[in-house]
LUMLUMDREN-2810 file (N, C-alpha, C; in Angstrom, 1 decimal):
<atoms>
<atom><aa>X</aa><ch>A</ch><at>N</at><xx>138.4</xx><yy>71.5</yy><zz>91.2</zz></atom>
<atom><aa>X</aa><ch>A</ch><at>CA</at><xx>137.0</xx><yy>71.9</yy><zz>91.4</zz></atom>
<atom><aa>X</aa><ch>A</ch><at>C</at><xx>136.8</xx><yy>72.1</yy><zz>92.9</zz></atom>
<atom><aa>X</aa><ch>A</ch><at>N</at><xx>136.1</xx><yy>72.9</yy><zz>93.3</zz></atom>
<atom><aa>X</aa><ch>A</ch><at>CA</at><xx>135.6</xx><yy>73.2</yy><zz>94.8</zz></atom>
<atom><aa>X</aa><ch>A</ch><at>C</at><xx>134.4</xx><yy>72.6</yy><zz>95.1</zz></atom>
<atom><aa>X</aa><ch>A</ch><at>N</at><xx>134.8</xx><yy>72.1</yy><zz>96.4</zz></atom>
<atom><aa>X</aa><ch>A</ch><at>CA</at><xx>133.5</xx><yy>71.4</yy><zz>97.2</zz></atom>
<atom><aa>X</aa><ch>A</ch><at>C</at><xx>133.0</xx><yy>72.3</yy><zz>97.8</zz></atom>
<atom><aa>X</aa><ch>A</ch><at>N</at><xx>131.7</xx><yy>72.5</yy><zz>98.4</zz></atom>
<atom><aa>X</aa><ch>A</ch><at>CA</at><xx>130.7</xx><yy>73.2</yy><zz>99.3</zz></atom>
<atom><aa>X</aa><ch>A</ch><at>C</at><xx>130.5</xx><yy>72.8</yy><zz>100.2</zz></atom>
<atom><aa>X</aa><ch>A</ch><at>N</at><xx>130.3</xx><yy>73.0</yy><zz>101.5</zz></atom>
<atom><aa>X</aa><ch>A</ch><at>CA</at><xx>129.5</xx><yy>72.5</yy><zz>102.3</zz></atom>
<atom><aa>X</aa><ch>A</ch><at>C</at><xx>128.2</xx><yy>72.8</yy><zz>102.7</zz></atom>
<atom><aa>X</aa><ch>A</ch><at>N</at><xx>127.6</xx><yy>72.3</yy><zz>103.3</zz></atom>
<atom><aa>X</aa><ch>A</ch><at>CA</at><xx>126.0</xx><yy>72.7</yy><zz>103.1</zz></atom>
<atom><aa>X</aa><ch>A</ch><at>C</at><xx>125.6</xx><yy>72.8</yy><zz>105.6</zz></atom>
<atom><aa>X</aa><ch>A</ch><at>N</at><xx>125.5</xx><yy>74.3</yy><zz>105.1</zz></atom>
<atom><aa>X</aa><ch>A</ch><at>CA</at><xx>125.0</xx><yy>74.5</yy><zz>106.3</zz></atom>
<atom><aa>X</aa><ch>A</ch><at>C</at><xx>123.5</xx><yy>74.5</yy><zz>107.1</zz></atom>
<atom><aa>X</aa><ch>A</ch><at>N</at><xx>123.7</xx><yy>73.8</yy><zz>108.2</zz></atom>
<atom><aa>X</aa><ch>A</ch><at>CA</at><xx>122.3</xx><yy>74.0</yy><zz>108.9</zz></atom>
<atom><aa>X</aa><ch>A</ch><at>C</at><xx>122.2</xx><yy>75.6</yy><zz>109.3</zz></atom>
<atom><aa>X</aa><ch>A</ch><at>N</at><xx>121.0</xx><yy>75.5</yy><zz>109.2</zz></atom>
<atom><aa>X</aa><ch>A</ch><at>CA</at><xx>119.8</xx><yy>77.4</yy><zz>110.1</zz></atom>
<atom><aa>X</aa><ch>A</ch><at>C</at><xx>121.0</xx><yy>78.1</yy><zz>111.0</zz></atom>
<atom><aa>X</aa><ch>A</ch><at>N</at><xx>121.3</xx><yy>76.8</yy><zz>111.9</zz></atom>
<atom><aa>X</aa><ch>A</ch><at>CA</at><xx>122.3</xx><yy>77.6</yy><zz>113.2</zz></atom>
<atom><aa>X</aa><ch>A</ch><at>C</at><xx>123.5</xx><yy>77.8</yy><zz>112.3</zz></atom>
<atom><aa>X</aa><ch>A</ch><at>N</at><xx>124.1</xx><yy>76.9</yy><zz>111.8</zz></atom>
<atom><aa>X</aa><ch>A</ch><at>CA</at><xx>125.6</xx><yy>77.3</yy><zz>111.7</zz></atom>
<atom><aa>X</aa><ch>A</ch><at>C</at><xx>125.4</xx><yy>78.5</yy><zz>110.8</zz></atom>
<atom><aa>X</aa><ch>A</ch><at>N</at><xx>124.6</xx><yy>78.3</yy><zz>109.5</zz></atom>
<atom><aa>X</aa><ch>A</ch><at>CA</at><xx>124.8</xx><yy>79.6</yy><zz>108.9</zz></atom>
<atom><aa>X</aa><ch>A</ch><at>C</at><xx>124.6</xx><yy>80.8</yy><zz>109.4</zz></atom>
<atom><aa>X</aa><ch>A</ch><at>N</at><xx>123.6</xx><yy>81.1</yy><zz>110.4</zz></atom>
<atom><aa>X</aa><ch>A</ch><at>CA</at><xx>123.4</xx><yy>82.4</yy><zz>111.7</zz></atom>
<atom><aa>X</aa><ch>A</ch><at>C</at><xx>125.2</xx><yy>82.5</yy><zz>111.9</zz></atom>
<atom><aa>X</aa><ch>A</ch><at>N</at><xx>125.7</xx><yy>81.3</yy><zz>112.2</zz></atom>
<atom><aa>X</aa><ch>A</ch><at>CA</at><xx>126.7</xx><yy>81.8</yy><zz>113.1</zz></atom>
<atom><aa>X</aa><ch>A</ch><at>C</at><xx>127.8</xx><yy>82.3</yy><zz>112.3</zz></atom>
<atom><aa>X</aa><ch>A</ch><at>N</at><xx>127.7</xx><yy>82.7</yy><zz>110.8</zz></atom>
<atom><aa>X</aa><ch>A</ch><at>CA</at><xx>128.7</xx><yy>83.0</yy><zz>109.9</zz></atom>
<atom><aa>X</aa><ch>A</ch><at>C</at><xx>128.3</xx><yy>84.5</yy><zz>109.9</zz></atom>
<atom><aa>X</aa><ch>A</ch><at>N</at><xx>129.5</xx><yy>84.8</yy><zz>110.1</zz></atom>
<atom><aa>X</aa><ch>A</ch><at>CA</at><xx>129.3</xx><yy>86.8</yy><zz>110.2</zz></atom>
<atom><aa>X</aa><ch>A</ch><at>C</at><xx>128.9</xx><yy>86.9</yy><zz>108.8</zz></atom>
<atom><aa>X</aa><ch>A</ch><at>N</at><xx>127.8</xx><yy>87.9</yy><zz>109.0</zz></atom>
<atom><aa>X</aa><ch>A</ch><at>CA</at><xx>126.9</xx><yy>88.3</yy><zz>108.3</zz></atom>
<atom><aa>X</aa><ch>A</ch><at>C</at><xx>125.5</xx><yy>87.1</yy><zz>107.9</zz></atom>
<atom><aa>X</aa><ch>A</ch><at>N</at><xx>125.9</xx><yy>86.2</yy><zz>108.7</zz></atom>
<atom><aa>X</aa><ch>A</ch><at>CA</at><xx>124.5</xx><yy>85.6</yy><zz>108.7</zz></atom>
<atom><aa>X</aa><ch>A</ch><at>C</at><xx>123.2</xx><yy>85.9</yy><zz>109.4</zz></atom>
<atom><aa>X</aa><ch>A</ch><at>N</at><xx>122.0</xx><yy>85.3</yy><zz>108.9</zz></atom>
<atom><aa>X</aa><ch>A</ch><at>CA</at><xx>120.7</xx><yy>86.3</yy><zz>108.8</zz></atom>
<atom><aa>X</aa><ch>A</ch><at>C</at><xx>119.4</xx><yy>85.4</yy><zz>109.3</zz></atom>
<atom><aa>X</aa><ch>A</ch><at>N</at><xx>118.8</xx><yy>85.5</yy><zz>110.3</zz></atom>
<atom><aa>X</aa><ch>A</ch><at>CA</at><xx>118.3</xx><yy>84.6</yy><zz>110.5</zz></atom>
<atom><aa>X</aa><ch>A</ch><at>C</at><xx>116.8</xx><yy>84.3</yy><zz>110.1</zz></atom>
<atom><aa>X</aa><ch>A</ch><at>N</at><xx>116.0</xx><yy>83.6</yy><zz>109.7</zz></atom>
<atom><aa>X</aa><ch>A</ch><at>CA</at><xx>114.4</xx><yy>83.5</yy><zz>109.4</zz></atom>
<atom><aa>X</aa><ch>A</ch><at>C</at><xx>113.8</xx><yy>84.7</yy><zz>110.2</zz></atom>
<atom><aa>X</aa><ch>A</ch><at>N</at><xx>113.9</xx><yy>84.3</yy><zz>111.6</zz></atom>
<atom><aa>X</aa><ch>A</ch><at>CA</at><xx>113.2</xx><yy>85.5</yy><zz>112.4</zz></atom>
<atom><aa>X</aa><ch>A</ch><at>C</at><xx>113.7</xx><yy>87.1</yy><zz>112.8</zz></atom>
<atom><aa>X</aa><ch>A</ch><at>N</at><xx>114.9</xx><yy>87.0</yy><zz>111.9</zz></atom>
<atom><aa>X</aa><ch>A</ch><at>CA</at><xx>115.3</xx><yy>88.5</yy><zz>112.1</zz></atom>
<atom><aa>X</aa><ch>A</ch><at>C</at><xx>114.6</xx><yy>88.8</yy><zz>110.6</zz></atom>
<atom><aa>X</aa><ch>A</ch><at>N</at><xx>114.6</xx><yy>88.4</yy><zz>109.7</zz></atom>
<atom><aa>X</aa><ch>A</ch><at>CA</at><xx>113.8</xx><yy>88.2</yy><zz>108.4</zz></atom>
<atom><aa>X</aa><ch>A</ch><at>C</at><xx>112.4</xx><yy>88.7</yy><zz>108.1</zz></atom>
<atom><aa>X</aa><ch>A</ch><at>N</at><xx>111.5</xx><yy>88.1</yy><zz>109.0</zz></atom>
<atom><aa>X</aa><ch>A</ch><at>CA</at><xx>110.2</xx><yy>88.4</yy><zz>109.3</zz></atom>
<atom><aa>X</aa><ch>A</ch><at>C</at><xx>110.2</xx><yy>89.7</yy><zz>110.3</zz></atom>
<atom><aa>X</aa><ch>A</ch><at>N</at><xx>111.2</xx><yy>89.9</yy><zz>110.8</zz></atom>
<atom><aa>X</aa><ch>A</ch><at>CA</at><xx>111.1</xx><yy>91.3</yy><zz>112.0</zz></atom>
<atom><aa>X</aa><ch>A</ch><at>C</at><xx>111.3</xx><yy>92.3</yy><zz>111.1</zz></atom>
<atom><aa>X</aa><ch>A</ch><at>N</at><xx>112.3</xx><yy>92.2</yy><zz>109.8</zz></atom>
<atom><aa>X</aa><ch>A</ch><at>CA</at><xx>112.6</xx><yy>93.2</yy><zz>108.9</zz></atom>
<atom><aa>X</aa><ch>A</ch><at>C</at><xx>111.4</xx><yy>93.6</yy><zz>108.1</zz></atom>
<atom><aa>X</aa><ch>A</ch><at>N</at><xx>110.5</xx><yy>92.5</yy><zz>107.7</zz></atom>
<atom><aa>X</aa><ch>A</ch><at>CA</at><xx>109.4</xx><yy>92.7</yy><zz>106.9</zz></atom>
<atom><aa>X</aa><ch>A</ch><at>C</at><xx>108.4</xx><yy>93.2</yy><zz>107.7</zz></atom>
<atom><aa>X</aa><ch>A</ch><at>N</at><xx>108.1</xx><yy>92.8</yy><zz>109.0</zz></atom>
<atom><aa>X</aa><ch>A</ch><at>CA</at><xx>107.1</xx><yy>93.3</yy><zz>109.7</zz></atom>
<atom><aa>X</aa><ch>A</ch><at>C</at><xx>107.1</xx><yy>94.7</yy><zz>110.2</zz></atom>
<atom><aa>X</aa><ch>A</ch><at>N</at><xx>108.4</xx><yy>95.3</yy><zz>110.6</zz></atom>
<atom><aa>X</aa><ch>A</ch><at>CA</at><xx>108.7</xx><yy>96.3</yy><zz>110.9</zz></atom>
<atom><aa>X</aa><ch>A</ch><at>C</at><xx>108.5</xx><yy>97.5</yy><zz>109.9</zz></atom>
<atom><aa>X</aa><ch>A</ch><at>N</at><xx>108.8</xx><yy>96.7</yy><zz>108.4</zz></atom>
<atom><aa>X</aa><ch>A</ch><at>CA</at><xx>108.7</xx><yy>97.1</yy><zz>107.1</zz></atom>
<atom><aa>X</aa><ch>A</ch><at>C</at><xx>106.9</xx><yy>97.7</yy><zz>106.9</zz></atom>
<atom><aa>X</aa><ch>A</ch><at>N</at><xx>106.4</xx><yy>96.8</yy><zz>107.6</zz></atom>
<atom><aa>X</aa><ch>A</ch><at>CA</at><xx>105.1</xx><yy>97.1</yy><zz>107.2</zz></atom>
<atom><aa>X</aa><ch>A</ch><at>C</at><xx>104.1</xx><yy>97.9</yy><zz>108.2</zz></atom>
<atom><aa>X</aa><ch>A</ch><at>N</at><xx>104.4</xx><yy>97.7</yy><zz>109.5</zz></atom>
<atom><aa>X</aa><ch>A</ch><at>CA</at><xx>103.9</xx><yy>98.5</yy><zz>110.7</zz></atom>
<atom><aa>X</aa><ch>A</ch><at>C</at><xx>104.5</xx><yy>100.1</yy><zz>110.1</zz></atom>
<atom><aa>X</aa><ch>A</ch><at>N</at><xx>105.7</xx><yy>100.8</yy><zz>109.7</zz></atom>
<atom><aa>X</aa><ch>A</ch><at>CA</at><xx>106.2</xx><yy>101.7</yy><zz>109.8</zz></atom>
<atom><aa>X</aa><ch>A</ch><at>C</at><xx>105.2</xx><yy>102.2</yy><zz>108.2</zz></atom>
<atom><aa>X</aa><ch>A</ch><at>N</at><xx>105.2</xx><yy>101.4</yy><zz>107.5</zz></atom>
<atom><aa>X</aa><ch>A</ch><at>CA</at><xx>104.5</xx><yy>101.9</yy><zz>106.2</zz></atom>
<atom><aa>X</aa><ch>A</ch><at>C</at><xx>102.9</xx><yy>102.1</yy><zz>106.7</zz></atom>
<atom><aa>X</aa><ch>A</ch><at>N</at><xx>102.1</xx><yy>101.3</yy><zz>107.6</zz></atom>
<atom><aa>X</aa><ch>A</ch><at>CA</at><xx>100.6</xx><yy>101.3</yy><zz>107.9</zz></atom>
<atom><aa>X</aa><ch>A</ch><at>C</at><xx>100.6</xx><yy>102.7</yy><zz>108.6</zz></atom>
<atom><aa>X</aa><ch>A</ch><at>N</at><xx>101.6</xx><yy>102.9</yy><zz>109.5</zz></atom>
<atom><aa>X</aa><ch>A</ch><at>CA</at><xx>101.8</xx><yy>104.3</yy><zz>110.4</zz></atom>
<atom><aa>X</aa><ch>A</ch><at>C</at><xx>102.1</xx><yy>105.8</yy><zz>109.5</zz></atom>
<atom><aa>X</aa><ch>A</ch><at>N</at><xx>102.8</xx><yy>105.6</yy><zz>108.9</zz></atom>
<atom><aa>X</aa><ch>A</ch><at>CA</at><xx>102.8</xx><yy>106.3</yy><zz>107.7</zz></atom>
<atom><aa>X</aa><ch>A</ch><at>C</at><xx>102.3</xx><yy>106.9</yy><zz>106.1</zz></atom>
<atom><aa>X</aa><ch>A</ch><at>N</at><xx>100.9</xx><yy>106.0</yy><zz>106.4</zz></atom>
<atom><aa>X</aa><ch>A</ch><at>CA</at><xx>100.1</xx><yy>105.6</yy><zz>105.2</zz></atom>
<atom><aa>X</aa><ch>A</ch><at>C</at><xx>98.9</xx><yy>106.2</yy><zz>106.4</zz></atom>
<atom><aa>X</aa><ch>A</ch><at>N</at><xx>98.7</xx><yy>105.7</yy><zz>107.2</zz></atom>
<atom><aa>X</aa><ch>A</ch><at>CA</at><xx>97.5</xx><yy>106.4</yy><zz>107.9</zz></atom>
<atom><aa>X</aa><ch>A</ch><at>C</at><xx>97.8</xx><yy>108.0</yy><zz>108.3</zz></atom>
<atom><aa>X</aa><ch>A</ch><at>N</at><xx>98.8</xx><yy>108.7</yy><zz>108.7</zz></atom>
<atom><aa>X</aa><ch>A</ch><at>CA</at><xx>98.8</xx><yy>109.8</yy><zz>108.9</zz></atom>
<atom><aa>X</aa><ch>A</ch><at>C</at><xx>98.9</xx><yy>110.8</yy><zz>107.7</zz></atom>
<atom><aa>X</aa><ch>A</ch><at>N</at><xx>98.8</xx><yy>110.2</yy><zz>106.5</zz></atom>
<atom><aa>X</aa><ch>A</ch><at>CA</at><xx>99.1</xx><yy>110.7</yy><zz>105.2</zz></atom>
<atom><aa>X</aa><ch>A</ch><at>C</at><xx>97.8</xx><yy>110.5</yy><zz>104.7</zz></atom>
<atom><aa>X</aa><ch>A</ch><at>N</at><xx>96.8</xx><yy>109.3</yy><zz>104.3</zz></atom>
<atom><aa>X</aa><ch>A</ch><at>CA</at><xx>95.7</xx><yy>109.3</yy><zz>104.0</zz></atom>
<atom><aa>X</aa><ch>A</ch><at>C</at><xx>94.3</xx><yy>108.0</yy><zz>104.6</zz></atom>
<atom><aa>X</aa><ch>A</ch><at>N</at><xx>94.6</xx><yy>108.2</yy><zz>106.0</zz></atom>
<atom><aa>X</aa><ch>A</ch><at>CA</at><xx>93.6</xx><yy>107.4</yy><zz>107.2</zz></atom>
<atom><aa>X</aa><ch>A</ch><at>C</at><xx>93.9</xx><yy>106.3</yy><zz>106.5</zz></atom>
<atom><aa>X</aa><ch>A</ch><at>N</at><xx>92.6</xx><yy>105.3</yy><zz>106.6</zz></atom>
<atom><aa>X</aa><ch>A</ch><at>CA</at><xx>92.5</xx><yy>103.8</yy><zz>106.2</zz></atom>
<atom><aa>X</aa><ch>A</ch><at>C</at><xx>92.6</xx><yy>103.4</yy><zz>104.7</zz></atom>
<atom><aa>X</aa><ch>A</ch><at>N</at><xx>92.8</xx><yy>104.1</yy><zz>104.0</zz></atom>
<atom><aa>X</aa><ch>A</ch><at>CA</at><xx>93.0</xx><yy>103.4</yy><zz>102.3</zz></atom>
<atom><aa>X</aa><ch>A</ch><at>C</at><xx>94.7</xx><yy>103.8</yy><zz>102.9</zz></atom>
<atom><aa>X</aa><ch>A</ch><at>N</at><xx>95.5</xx><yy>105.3</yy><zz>102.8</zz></atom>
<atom><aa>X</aa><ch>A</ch><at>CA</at><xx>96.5</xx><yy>105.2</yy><zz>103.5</zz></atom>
<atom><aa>X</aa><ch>A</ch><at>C</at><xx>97.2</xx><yy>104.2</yy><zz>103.8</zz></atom>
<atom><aa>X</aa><ch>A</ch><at>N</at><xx>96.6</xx><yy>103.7</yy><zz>105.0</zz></atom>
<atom><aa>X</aa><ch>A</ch><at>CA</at><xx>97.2</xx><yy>102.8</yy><zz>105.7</zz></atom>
<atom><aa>X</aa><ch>A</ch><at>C</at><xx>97.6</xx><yy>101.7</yy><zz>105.0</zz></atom>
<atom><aa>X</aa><ch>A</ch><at>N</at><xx>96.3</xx><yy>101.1</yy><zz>104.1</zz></atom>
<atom><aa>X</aa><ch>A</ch><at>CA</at><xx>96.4</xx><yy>99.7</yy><zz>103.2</zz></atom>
<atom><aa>X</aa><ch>A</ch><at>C</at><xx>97.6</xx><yy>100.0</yy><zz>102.8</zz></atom>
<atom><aa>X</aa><ch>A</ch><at>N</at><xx>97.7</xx><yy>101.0</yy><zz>101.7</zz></atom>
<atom><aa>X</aa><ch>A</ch><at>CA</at><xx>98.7</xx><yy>101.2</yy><zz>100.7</zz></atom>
<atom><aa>X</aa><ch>A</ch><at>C</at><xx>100.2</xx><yy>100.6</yy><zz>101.3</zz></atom>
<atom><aa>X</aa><ch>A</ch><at>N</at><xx>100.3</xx><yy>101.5</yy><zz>102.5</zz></atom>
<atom><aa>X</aa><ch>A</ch><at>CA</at><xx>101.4</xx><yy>101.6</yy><zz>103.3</zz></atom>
<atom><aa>X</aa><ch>A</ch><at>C</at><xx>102.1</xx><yy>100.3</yy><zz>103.6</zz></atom>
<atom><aa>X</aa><ch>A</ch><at>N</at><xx>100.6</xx><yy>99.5</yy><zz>104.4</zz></atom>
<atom><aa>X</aa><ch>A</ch><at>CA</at><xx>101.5</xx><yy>98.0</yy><zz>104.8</zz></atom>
<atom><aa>X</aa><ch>A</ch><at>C</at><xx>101.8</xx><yy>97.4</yy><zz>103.2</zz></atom>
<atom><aa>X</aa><ch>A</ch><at>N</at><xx>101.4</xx><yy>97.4</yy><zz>102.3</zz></atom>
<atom><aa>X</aa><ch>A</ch><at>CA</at><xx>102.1</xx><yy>97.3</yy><zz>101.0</zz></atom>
<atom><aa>X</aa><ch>A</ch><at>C</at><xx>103.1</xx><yy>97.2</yy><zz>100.5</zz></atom>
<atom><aa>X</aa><ch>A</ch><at>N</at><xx>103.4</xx><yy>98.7</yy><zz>100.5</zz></atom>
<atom><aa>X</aa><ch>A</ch><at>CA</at><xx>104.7</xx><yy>99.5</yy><zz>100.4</zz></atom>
<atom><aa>X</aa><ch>A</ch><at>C</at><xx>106.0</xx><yy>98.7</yy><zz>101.2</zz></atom>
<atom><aa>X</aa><ch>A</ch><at>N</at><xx>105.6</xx><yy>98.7</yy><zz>102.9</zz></atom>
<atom><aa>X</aa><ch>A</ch><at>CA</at><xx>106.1</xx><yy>98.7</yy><zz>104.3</zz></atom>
<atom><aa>X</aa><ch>A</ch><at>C</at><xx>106.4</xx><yy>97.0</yy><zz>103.7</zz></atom>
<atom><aa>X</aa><ch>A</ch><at>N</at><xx>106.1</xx><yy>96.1</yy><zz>103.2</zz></atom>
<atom><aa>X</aa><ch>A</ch><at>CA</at><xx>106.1</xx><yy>95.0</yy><zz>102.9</zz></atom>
<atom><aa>X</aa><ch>A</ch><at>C</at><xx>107.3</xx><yy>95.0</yy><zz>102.3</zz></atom>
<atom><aa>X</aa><ch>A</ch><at>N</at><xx>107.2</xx><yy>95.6</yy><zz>101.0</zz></atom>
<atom><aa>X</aa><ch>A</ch><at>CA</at><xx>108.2</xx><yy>95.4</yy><zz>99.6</zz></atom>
<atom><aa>X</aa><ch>A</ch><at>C</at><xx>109.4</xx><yy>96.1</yy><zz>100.3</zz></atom>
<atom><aa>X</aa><ch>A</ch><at>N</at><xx>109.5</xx><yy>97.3</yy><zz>101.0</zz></atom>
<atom><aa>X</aa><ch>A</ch><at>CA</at><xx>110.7</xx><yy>98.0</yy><zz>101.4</zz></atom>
<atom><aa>X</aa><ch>A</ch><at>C</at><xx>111.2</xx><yy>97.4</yy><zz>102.0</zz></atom>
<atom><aa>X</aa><ch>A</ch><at>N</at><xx>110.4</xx><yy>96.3</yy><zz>103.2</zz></atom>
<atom><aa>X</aa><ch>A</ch><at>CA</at><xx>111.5</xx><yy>95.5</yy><zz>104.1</zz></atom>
<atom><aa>X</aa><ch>A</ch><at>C</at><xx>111.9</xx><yy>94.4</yy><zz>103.5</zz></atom>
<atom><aa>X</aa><ch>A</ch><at>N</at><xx>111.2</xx><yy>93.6</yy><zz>102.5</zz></atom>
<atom><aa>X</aa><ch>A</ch><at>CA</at><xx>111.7</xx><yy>92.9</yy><zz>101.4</zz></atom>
<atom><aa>X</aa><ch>A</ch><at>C</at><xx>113.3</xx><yy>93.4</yy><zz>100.8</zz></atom>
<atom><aa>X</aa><ch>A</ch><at>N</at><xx>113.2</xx><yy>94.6</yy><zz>100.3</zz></atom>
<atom><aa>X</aa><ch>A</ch><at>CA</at><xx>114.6</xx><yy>95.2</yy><zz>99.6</zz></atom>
<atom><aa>X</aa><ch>A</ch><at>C</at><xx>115.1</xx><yy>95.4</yy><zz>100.8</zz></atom>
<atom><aa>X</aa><ch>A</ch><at>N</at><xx>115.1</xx><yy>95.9</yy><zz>101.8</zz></atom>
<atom><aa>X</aa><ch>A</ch><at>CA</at><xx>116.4</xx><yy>96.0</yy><zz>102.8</zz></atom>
<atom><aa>X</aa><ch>A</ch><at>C</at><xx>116.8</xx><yy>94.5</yy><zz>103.2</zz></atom>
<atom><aa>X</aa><ch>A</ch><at>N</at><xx>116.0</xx><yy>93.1</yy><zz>103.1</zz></atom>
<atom><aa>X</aa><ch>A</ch><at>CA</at><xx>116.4</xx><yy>92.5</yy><zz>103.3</zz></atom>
<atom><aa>X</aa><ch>A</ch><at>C</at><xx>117.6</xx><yy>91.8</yy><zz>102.3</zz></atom>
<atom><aa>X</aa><ch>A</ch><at>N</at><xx>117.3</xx><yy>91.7</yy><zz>100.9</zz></atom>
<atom><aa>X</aa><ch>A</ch><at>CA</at><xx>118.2</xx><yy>91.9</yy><zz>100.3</zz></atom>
<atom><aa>X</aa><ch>A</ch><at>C</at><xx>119.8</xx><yy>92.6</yy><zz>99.5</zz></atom>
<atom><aa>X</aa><ch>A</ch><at>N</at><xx>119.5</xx><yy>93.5</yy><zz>100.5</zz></atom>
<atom><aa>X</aa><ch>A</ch><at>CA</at><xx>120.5</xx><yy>94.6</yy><zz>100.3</zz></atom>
<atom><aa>X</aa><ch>A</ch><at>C</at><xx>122.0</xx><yy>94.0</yy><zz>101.3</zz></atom>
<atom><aa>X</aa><ch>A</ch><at>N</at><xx>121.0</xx><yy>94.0</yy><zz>102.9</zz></atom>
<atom><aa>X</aa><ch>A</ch><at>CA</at><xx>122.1</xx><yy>93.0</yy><zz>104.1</zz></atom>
<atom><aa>X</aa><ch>A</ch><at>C</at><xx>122.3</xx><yy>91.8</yy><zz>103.6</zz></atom>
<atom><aa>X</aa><ch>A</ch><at>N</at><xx>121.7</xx><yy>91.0</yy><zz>102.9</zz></atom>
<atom><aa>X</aa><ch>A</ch><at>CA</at><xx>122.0</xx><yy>89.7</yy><zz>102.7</zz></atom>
<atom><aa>X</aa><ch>A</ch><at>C</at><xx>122.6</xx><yy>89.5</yy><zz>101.7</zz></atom>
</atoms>
């Protein structure tokens, strides 16, 4: 049978391809600024809502795609 070990925040950052909370929230935020920007030049302020929406759920899935 295989044991696990159970890593803290830092150590697991420090495993290649580890992911950190605040690279996490930059993915989602980025996710959602680029969708508001792109929701407003497509259709002003409802646009925009839609967009940070969207911008939300897309940096959601790219989050899970790297991780």
């Amino acid at each position: 049978m295989e044991q696990f070990v159970t890593l803290n925040p830092t150590e697991l950052a420090s495993v290649e391809g580890g992911y950190t909370a605040g690279k996490c929230l930059a993915d989602i935020g980025w996710g959602m600024a680029e969708g508001a920007i792109g929701g407003a030049l497509a259709g002003g302020p409802i646009g925009a809502g839609i967009g940070i929406g969207l911008g939300q759920i897309g940096g959601s899935i790219y989050l899970l795609e790297i991780y």
